[in-house]
C-alpha positions as a printed NumPy array, in Angstrom:
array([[  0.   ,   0.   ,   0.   ],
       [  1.378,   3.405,  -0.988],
       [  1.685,   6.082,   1.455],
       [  0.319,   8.855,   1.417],
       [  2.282,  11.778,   0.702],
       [  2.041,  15.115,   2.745],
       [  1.123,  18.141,   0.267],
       [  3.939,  21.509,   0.21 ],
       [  1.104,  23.19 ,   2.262],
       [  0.829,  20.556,   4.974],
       [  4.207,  20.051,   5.494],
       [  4.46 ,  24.017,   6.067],
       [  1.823,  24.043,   8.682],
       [  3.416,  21.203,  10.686],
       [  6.594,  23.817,  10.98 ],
       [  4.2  ,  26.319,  12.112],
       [  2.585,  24.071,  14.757],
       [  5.856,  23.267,  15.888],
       [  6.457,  27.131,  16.478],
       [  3.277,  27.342,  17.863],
       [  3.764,  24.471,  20.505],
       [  7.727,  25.693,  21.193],
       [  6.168,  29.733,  21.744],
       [  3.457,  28.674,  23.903],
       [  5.94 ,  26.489,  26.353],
       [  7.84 ,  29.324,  26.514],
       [  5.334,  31.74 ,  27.446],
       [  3.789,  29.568,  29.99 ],
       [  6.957,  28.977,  31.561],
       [  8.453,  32.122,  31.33 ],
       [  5.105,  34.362,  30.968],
       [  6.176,  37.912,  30.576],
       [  9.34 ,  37.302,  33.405],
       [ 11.871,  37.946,  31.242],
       [ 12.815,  41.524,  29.939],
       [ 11.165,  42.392,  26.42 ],
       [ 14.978,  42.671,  24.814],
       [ 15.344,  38.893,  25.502],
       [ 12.096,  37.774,  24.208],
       [ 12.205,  39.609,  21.044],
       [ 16.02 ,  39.415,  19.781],
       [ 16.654,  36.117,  21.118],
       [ 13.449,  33.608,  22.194],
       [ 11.691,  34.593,  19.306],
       [ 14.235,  34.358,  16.69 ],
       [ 15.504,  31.256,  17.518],
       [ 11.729,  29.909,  18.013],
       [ 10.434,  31.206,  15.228],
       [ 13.073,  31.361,  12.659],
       [ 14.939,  28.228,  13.459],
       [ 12.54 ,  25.456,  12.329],
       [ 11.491,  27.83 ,   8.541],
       [ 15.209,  27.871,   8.289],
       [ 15.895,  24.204,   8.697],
       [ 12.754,  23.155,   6.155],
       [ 13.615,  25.536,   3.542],
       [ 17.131,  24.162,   3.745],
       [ 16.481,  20.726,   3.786],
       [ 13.308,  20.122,   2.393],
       [ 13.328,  23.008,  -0.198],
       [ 16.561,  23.069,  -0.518],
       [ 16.582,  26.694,  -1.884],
       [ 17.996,  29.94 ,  -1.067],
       [ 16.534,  31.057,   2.23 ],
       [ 16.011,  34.976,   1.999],
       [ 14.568,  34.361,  -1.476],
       [ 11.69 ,  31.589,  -0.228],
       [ 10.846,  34.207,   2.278],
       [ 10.969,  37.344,  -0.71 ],
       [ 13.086,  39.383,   1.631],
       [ 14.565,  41.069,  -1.602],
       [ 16.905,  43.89 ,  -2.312],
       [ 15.342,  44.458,  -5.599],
       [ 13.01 ,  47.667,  -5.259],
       [ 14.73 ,  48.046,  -2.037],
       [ 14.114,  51.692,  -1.382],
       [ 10.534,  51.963,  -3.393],
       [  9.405,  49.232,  -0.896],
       [ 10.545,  51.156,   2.482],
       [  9.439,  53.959,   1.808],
       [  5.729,  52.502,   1.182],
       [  6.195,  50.551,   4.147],
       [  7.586,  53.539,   6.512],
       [  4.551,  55.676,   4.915],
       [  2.041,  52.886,   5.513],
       [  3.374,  52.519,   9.036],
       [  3.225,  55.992,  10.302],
       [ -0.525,  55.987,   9.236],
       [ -0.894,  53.699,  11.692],
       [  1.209,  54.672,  14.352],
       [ -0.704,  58.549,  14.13 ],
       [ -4.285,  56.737,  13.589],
       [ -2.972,  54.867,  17.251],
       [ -2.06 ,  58.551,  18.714],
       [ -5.43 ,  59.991,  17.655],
       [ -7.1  ,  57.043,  19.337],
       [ -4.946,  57.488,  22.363],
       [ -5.815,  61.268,  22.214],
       [ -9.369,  61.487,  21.851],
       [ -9.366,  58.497,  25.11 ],
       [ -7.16 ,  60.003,  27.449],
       [ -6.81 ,  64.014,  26.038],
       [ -3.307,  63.632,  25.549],
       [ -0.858,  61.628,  23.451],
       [  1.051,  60.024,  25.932],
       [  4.546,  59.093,  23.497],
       [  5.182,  63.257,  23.58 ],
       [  4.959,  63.514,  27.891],
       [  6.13 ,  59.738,  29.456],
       [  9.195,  58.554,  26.689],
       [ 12.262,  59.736,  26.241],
       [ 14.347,  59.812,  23.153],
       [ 16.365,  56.743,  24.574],
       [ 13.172,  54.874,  25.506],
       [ 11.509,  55.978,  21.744],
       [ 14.912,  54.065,  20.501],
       [ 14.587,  51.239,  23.029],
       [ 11.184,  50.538,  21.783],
       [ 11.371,  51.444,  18.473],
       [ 14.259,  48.396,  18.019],
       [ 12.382,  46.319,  19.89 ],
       [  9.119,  46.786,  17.781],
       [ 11.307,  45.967,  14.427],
       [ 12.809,  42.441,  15.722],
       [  9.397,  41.402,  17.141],
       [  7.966,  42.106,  13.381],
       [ 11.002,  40.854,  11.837],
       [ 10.504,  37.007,  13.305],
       [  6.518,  37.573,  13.332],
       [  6.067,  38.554,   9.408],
       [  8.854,  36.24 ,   7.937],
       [  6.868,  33.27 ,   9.681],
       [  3.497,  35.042,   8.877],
       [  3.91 ,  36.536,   5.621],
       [  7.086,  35.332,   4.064],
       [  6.658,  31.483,   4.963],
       [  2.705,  30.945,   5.73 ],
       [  0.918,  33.487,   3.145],
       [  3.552,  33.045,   0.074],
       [  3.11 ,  29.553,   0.328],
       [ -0.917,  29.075,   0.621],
       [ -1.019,  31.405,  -2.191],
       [  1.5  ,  29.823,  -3.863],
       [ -0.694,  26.907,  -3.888],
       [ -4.211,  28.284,  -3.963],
       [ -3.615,  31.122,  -6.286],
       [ -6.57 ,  32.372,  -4.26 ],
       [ -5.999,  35.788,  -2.729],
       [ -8.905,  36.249,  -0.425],
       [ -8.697,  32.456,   0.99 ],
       [ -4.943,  32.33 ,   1.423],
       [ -5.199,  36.085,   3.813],
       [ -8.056,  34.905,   5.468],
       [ -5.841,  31.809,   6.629],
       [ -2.649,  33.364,   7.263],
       [ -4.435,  36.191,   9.186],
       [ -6.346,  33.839,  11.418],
       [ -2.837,  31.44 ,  11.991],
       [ -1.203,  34.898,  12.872],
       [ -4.025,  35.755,  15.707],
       [ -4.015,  32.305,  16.602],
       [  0.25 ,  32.564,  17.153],
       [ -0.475,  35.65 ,  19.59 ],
       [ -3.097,  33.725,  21.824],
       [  0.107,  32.613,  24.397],
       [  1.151,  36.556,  25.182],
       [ -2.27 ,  37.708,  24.815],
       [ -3.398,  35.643,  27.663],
       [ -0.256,  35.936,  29.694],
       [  0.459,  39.331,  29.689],
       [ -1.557,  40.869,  33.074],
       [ -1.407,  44.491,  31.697],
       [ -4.006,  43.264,  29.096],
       [ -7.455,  42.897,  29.969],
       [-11.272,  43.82 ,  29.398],
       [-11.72 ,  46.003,  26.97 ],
       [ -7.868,  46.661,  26.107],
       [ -7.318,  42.842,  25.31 ],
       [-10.253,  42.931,  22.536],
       [ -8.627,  46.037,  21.515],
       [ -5.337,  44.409,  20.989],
       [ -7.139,  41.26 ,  19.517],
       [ -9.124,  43.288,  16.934],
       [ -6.364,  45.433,  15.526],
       [ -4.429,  42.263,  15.691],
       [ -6.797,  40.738,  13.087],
       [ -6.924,  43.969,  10.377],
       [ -3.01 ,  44.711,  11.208],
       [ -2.527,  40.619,   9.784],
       [ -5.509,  41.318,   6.899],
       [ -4.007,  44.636,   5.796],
       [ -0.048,  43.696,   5.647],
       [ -1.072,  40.123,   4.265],
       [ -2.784,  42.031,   1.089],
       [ -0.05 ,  44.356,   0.897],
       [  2.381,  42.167,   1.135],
       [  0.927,  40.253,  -1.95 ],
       [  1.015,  43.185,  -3.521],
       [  4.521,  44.088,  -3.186],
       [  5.918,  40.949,  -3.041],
       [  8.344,  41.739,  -0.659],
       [  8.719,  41.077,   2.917],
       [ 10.096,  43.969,   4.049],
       [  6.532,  46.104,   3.339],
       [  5.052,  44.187,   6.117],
       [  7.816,  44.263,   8.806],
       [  8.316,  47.863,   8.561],
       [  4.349,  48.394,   8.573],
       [  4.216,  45.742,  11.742],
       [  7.214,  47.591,  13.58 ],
       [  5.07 ,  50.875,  13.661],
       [  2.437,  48.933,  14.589],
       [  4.495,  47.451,  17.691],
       [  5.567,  50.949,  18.479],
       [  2.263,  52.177,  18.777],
       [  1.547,  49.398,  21.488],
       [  4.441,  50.081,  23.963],
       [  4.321,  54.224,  23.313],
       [  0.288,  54.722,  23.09 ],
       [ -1.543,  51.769,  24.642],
       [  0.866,  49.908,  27.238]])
């Protein structure tokens, strides 16, 4: 009897349970314990970048930074459309901020060393989060599918489902801040997995997710 073989797709979402399961032990064992510095430029690279790595290379077996489309080509074209697309968000986060609290909180309670702190810290959280999300998970279901709609609606609701282990460990979110967080999780992953598509590049996502990030520590937390 023949076996039966696994399809491109299923083999990619068995690397992405595995990050899921590896993330989530780490959360519940660590919760939110360690500093943010050590989550985001070393648990979370090596969790989430470690198993795409090793099935592109041995599976694939092509080049890595091109099977995620982190490209040079149209390298300035595409940051600039992602820095533009990312301070709409970070100033429609102020505005909501503003009109809750009567005061934009980033311009009275940060200073310029925390703004870079956090601002570094927002771009290696979205680094690990959209090359798994956008650059491993979306390019290949639409790879396969051809099917725009279908293939974001997916990768959007794996991406929300990835977050579950911090949203739910993290005490400073709660009530009505925690479906915040949860909703604008959901259209950031919708609006960066279309874009994305549309670009073709990786980077227009991370750049767009890192203002995104910034607008959580500066405006919300």
């Amino acid at each position: 009897m023949m076996k039966n073989k696994l399809s491109s797709v299923q083999k990619m979402l068995n690397v992405w349970a595995i990050v899921l399961i590896l993330w989530a032990v780490y959360r519940v064992y660590f919760q939110t314990n360690l500093p943010a510095w050590f989550d985001e430029l070393f648990a979370k690279p090596v969790i989430y970048l470690t198993p795409i790595y090793y099935y592109i290379s041995t599976y694939e077996k092509s080049n890595f930074l091109e099977s995620i489309d982190l490209k040079t080509k149209n390298l300035k074209q595409n940051v600039l459309f992602g820095i533009g697309i990312g301070v709409v968000f970070f100033l429609t986060g102020a505005i909501v901020q503003y009109f809750k609290s009567g005061e934009i909180l980033l311009l009275g309670s940060a200073s310029l060393f925390q703004i870079a702190y956090f601002s570094f810290i927002a771009f290696a959280s979205s680094f690990s989060e959209e090359i798994l999300s956008r650059g491993f998970v979306l390019k290949r279901l639409y790879e396969d599918s051809k099917n725009v709609l279908s293939s974001v609606f997916f990768a959007s609701f794996l991406f929300f489902f990835l977050h579950i282990p911090i949203l739910f460990s993290n005490p400073n979110l709660h009530g009505l801040v925690l479906l915040q967080v949860m909703a604008t999780d959901i259209l950031l992953s919708f609006a960066v997995s279309f874009l994305y598509l549309q670009r073709r590049n990786v980077i227009v996502p991370i750049l767009i997710h890192a203002f995104y990030n910034l607008n959580l520590y500066l405006l919300i937390s």
